[in-house]
C-alpha positions as CSV (number, residue, x, y, z in Angstrom):
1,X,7.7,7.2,-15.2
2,X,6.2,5.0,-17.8
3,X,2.5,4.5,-18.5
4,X,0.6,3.2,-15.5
5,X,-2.8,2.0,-17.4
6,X,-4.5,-1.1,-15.4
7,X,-6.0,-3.4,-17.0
8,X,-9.0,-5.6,-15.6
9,X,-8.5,-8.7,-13.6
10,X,-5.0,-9.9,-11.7
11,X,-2.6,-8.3,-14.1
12,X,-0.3,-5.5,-13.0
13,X,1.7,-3.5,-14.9
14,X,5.4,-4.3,-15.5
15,X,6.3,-0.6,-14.4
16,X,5.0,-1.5,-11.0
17,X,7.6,-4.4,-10.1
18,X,10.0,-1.7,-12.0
19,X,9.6,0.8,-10.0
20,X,9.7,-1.3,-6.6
21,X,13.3,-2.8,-8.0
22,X,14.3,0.6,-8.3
23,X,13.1,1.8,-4.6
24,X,14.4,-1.7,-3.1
25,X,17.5,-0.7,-4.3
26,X,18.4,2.2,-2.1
27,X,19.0,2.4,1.5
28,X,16.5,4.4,3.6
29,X,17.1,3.4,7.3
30,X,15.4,5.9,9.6
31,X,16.4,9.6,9.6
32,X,19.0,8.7,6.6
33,X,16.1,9.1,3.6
34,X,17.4,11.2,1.5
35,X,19.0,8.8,-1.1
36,X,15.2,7.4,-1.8
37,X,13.6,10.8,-1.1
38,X,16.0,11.7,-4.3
39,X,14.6,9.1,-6.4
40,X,10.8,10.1,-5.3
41,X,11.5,13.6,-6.2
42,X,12.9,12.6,-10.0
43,X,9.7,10.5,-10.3
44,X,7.5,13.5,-9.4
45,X,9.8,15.7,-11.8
46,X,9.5,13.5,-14.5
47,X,5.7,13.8,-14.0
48,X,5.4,17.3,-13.9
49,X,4.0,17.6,-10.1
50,X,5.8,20.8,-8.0
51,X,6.4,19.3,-4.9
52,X,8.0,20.3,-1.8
53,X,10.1,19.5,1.2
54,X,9.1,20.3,4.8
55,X,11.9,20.8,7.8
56,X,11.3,17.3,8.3
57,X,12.2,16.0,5.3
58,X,8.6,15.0,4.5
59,X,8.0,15.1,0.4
60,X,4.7,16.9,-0.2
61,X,2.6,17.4,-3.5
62,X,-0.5,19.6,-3.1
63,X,-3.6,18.5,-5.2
64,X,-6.3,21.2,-5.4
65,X,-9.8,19.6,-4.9
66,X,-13.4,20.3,-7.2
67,X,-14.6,21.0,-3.8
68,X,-12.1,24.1,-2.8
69,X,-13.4,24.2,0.6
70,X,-13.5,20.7,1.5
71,X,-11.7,19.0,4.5
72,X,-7.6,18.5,3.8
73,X,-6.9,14.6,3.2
74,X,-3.6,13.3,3.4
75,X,-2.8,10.3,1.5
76,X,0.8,9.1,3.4
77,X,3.4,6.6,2.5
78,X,6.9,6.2,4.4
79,X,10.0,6.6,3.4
80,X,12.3,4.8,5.8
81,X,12.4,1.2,6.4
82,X,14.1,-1.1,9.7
83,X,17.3,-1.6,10.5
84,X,20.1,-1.5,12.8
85,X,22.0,1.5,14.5
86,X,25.6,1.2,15.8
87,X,25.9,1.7,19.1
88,X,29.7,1.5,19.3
89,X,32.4,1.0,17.6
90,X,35.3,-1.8,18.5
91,X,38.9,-1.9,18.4
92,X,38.9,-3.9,15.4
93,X,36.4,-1.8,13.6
94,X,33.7,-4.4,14.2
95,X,30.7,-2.5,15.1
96,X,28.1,-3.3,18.0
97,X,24.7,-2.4,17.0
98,X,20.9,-2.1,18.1
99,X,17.5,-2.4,16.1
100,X,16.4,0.7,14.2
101,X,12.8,0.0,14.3
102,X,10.7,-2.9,15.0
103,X,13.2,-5.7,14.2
104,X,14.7,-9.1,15.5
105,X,18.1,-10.3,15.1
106,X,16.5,-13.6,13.6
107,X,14.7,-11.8,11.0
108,X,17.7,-9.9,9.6
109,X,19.8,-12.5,9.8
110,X,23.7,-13.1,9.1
111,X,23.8,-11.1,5.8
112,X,25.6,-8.0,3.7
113,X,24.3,-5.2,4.8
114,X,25.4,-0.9,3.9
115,X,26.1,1.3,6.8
116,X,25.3,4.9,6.3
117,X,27.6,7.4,7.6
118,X,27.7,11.3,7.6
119,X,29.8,11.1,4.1
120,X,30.0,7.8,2.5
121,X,28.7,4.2,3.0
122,X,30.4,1.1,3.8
123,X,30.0,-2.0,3.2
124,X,29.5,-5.3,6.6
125,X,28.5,-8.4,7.1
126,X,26.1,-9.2,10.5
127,X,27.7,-11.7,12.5
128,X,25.8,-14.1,15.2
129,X,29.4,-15.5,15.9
130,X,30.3,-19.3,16.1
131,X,26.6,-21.9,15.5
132,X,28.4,-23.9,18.2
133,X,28.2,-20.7,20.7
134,X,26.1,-20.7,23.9
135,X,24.1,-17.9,22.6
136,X,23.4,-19.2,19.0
137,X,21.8,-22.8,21.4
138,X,19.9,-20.3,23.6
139,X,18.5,-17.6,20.7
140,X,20.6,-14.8,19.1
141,X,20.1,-11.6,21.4
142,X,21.0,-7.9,20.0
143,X,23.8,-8.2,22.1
144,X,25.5,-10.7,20.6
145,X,25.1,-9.4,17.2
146,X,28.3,-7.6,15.6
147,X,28.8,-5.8,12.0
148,X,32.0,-6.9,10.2
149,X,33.5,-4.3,8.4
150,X,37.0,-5.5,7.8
151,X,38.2,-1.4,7.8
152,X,40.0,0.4,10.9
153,X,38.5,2.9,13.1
154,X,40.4,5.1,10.8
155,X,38.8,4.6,7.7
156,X,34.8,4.5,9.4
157,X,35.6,7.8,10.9
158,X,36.2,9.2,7.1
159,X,33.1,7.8,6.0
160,X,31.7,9.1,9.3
161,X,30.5,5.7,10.9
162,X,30.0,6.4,14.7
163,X,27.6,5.6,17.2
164,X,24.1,6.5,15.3
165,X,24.6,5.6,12.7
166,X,22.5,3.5,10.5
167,X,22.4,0.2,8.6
168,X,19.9,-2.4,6.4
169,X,20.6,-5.0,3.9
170,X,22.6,-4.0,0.6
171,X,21.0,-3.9,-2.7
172,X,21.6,-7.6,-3.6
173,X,20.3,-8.9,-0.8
174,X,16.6,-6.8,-1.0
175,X,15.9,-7.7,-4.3
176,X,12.0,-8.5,-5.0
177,X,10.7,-12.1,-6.7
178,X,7.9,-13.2,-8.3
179,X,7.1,-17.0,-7.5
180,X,3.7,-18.9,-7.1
181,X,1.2,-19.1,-9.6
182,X,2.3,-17.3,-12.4
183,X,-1.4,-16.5,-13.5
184,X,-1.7,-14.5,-9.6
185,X,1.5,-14.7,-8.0
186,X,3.0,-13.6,-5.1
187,X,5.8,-10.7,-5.1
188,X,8.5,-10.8,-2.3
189,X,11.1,-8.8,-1.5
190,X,12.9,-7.2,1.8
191,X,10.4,-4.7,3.4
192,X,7.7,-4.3,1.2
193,X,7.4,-1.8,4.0
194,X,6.7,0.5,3.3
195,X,8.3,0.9,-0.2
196,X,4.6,-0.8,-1.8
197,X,3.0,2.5,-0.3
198,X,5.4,5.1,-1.8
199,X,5.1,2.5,-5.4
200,X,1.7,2.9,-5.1
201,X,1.5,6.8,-4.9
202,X,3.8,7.6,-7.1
203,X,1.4,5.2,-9.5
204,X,-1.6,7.4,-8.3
205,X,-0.1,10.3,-9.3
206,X,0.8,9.4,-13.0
207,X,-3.0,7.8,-13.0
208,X,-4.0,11.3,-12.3
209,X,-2.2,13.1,-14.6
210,X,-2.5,10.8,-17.6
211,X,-6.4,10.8,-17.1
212,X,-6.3,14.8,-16.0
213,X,-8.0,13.2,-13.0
214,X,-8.6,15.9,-10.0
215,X,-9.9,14.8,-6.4
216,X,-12.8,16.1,-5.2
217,X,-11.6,16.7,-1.6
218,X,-8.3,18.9,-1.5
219,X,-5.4,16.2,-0.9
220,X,-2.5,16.3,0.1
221,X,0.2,13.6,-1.2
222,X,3.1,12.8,1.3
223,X,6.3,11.0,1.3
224,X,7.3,10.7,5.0
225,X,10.3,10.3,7.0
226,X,10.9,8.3,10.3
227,X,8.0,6.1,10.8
228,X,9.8,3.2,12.0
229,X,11.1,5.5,14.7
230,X,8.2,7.1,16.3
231,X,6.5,8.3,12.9
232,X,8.0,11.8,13.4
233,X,7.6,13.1,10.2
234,X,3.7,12.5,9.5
235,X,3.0,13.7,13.2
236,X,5.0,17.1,12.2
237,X,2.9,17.2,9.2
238,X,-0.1,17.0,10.4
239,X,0.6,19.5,13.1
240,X,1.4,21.7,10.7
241,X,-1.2,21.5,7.6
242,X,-4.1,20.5,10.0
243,X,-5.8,17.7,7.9
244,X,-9.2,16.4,8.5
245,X,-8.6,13.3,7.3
246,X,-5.1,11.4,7.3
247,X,-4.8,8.0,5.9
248,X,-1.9,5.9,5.5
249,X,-0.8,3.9,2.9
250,X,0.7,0.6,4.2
251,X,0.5,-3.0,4.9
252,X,-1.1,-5.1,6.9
253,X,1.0,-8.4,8.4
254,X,-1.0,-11.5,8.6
255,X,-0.6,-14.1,12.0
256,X,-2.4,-17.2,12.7
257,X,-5.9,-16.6,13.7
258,X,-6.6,-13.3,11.7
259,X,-9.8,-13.4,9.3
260,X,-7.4,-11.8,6.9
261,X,-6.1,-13.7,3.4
262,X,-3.3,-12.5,1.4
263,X,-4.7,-12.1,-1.6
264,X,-6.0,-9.6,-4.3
265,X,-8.2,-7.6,-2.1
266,X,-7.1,-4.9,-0.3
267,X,-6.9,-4.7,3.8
268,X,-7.8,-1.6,6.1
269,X,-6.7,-1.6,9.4
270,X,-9.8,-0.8,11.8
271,X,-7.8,-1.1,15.4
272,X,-4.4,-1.2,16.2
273,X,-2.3,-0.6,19.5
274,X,-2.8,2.8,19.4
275,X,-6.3,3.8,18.2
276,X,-9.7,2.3,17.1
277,X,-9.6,3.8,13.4
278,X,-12.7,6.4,11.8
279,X,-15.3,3.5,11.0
280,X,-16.8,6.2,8.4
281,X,-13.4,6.0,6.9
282,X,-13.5,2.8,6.4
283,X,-17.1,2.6,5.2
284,X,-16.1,4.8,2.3
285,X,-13.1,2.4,1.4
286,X,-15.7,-0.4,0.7
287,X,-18.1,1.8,-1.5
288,X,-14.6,2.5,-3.2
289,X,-13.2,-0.8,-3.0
290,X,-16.8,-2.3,-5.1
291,X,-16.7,0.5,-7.2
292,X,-13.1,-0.9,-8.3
293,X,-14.5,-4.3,-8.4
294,X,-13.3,-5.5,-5.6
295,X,-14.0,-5.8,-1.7
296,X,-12.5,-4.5,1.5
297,X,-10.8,-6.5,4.1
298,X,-10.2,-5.2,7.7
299,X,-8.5,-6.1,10.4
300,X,-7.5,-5.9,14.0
301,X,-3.8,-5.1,14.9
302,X,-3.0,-4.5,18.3
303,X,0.9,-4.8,18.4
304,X,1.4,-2.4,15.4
305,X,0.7,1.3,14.9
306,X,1.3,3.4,11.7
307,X,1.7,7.2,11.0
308,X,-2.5,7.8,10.7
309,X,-2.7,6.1,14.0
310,X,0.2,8.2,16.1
311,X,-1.3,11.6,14.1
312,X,-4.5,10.5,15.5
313,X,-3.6,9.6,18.8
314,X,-1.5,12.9,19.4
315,X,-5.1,15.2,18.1
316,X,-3.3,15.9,14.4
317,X,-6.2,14.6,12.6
318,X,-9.8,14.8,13.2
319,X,-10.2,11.3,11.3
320,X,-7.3,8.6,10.1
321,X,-7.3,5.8,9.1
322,X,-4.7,2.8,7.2
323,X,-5.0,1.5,4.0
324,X,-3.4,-1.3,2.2
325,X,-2.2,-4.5,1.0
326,X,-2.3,-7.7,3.2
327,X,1.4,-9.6,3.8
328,X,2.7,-12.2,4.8
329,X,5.8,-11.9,7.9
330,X,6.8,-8.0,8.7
331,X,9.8,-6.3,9.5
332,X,11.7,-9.2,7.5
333,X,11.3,-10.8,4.1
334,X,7.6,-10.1,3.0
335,X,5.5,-11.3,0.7
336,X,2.2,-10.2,-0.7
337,X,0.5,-11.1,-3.9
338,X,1.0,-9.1,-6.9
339,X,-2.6,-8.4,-8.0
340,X,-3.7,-6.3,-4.6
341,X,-1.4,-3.6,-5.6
342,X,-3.6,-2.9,-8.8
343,X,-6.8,-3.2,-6.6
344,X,-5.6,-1.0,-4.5
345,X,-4.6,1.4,-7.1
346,X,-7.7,1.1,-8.4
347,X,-9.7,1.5,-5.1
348,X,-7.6,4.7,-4.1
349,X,-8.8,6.2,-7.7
350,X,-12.4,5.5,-6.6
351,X,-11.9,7.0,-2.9
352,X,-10.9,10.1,-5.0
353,X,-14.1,10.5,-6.2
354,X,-16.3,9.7,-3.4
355,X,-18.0,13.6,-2.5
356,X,-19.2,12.4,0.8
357,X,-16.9,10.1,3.3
């Protein structure tokens, strides 16, 4: 990974739109990470970090703290991303499908997408069927969605397609873009979520090791799997390593009525359907938020959860909270602006250092 210095006001550094690019690129439906996990564990090689893999599949890199017998704090990001899952598999080798995640037919949309299979991928188009159709008048229902994959049942069965198994758009149609303002503008791409989280850690990391930073609480750095399907992965985590503190890396969707802009600042979640968040948590984000010389948005999210919430909800962590970027749309194209991902770079360097959250 390249240098990852910031440099004051709303620049960024090229390396971060690189990087995203590069994550956007692979597939990482839920329960199918690997092919991203592989790219997050070159990065960390490349870096010099020993990492490890949990039965989960969770990517984990320890960082010892100044104060060795602090309180464990996990700092998460997600691997996987929405999508669809095939639920059977017709005659003609058109496949019926379901939502992998928190996703509408609308949002995807009638697009290329790669289906995953036990030893190869292949390549469909979504399908809403005819515009003159009674259900494209009425509103497209998962039911009357179909993949196209032009191949017989035949040929899916050697790449292992079956029922399960997983799809999301191809490469070429997840691509990020910078529009907007082009002194501040905005970045969009197919699910930010959550690849801006991993982006982000992976640029904490390198800010670490450049600067021969160390934390003062013990942290724990992880990558995890299946969050769009029940956020299995941190809640086996946390289970297992016992954290104090769990905080996720994510972002937060802006709707009408939220006192909530998209803009440089960063966004911490203080309710959402599952939990009300650790308020102490989130006082320390704004003494690290000014420190970074910036401020601290919050906001209220009752029909989302993340990993810190379900961790905290289940007893895995005494304290959780979510940390961010504010977005426009979820689950779907989204679009955030470019600067908040260096204030929130910036802001997670100062949380590092706080001795007393």
């Amino acid at each position: 990974m390249k240098s990852t210095n910031l440099s004051a006001g709303n620049e960024m550094p090229r390396d971060f739109v690189t990087l995203i690019r590069e994550l956007l690129t692979v597939p990482a439906p839920s329960g199918r990470e690997e092919q991203i996990a592989a790219v997050v564990k070159r990065h960390l090689d490349e870096m010099g970090y020993a990492h490890e893999t949990d039965g989960a599949g969770n990517i984990l890199t320890r960082l010892e703290g100044r104060k060795t017998d602090g309180p464990l704090c996990v700092l998460a990001a997600h691997l996987d991303e929405v999508g669809m899952v095939v639920t059977k598999i017709e005659p003609d080798g058109s496949l019926q499908v379901n939502r992998s995640g928190r996703i509408s037919p609308h949002k995807l949309g009638e697009r290329p997408v790669t289906i995953v299979g036990d030893s190869g991928t292949v390549t469909g188009a979504v399908s809403f069927g005819s515009g003159h159709s009674h259900a494209e008048a009425e509103g497209i229902a998962w039911e009357d969605v179909r993949v196209i994959t032009g191949l017989s049942r035949e040929a899916l069965a050697k790449a292992g397609i079956r029922p399960g198994s997983t799809a999301v758009p191809t490469p070429q149609g997840r691509e990020c873009l910078l529009f907007g303002d082009p002194a501040d503008p905005l970045l969009g791409a197919w699910t930010l979520d959550d690849r801006a989280g991993v982006a982000v850690l992976l640029q904490l990391l390198a800010r670490l090791k450049e600067t021969a930073r160390q934390p003062v609480l013990p942290t724990l750095v992880a990558f995890t799997v299946h969050e769009e399907g029940g956020c299995h992965g941190a809640k086996v985590l946390a289970h297992r390593e016992k954290p104090e503190i769990f905080i996720a890396i994510d972002g937060c969707p802006w709707k009408p009525g939220m006192d909530l802009e998209v803009d440089e600042r960063p966004a911490a979640w203080s309710k959402d359907a599952l939990c009300h968040y650790d308020q102490r948590i989130l006082t320390a984000f704004s003494r690290a938020a000014r420190m970074a010389g910036t401020e601290l948005q919050t906001a209220v999210v009752p029909s989302a959860a993340s990993d810190a919430s379900a961790v905290y909800s289940s007893g895995g962590a005494a304290r959780a909270a979510v940390l961010g970027h504010a977005r426009y749309n979820s689950h779907g194209y989204e679009v955030a602006r470019l600067s908040v991902f260096a204030r929130l770079l910036d802001t997670l360097t100062a949380l590092l250092e706080l001795d007393e959250w």
